[in-house]
C-alpha positions as CSV (number, residue, x, y, z in Angstrom):
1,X,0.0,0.0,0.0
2,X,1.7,3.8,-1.2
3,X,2.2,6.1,2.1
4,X,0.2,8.9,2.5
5,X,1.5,11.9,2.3
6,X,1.8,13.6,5.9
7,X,0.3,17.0,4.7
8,X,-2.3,16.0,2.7
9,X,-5.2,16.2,5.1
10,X,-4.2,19.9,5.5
11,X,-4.1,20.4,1.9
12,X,-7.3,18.8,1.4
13,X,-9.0,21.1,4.1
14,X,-7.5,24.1,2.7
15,X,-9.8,23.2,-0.1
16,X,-12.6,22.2,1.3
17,X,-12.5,25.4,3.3
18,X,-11.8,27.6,0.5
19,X,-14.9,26.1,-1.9
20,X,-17.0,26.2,1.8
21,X,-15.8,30.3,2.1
22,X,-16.4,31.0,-1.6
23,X,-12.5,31.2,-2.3
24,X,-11.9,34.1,0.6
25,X,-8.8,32.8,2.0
26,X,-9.0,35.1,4.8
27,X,-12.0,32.6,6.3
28,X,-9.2,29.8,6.2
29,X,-6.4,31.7,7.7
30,X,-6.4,28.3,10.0
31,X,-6.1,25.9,8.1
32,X,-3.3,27.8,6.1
33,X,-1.4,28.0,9.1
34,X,-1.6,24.5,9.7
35,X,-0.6,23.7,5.9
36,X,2.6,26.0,6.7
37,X,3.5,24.3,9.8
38,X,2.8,21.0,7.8
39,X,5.2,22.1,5.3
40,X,8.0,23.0,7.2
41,X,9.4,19.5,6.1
42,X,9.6,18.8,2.6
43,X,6.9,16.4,0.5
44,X,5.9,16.3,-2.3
45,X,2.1,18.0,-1.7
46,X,4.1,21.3,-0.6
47,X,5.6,21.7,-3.8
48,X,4.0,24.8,-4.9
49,X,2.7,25.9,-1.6
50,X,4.3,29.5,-0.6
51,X,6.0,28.8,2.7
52,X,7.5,32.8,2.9
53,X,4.4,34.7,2.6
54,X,3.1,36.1,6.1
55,X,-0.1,37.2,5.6
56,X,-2.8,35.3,3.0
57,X,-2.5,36.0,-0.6
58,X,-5.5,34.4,-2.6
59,X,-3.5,34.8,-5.5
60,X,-0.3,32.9,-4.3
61,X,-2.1,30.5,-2.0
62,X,-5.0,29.3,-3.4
């Protein structure tokens, strides 16, 4: 059986949270967080996520 990913939960509620909010990211500023704390090792479902950014960009995040 293929390991699971260890952020992928996070990833997933990003989206769910961001289809749930209508694609405000401000509404998910948690579950960002978490996805960043996630992240802070490397795998393969943070590729493309933006580590450096300090405040929520819908643009860069999402």
């Amino acid at each position: 059986m293929p390991q699971k990913e260890p952020c992928q939960n996070q990833a997933c509620a990003i989206q769910r949270c961001s289809q749930g909010n209508k694609y405000i990211a401000s509404l998910c500023e948690d579950v960002i967080q978490a996805m960043r704390k996630c992240c802070a090792g490397e795998n393969s479902v943070c590729s493309g996520f933006t580590k450096q950014h300090k405040s929520t960009d819908t643009k860069t995040v999402l």
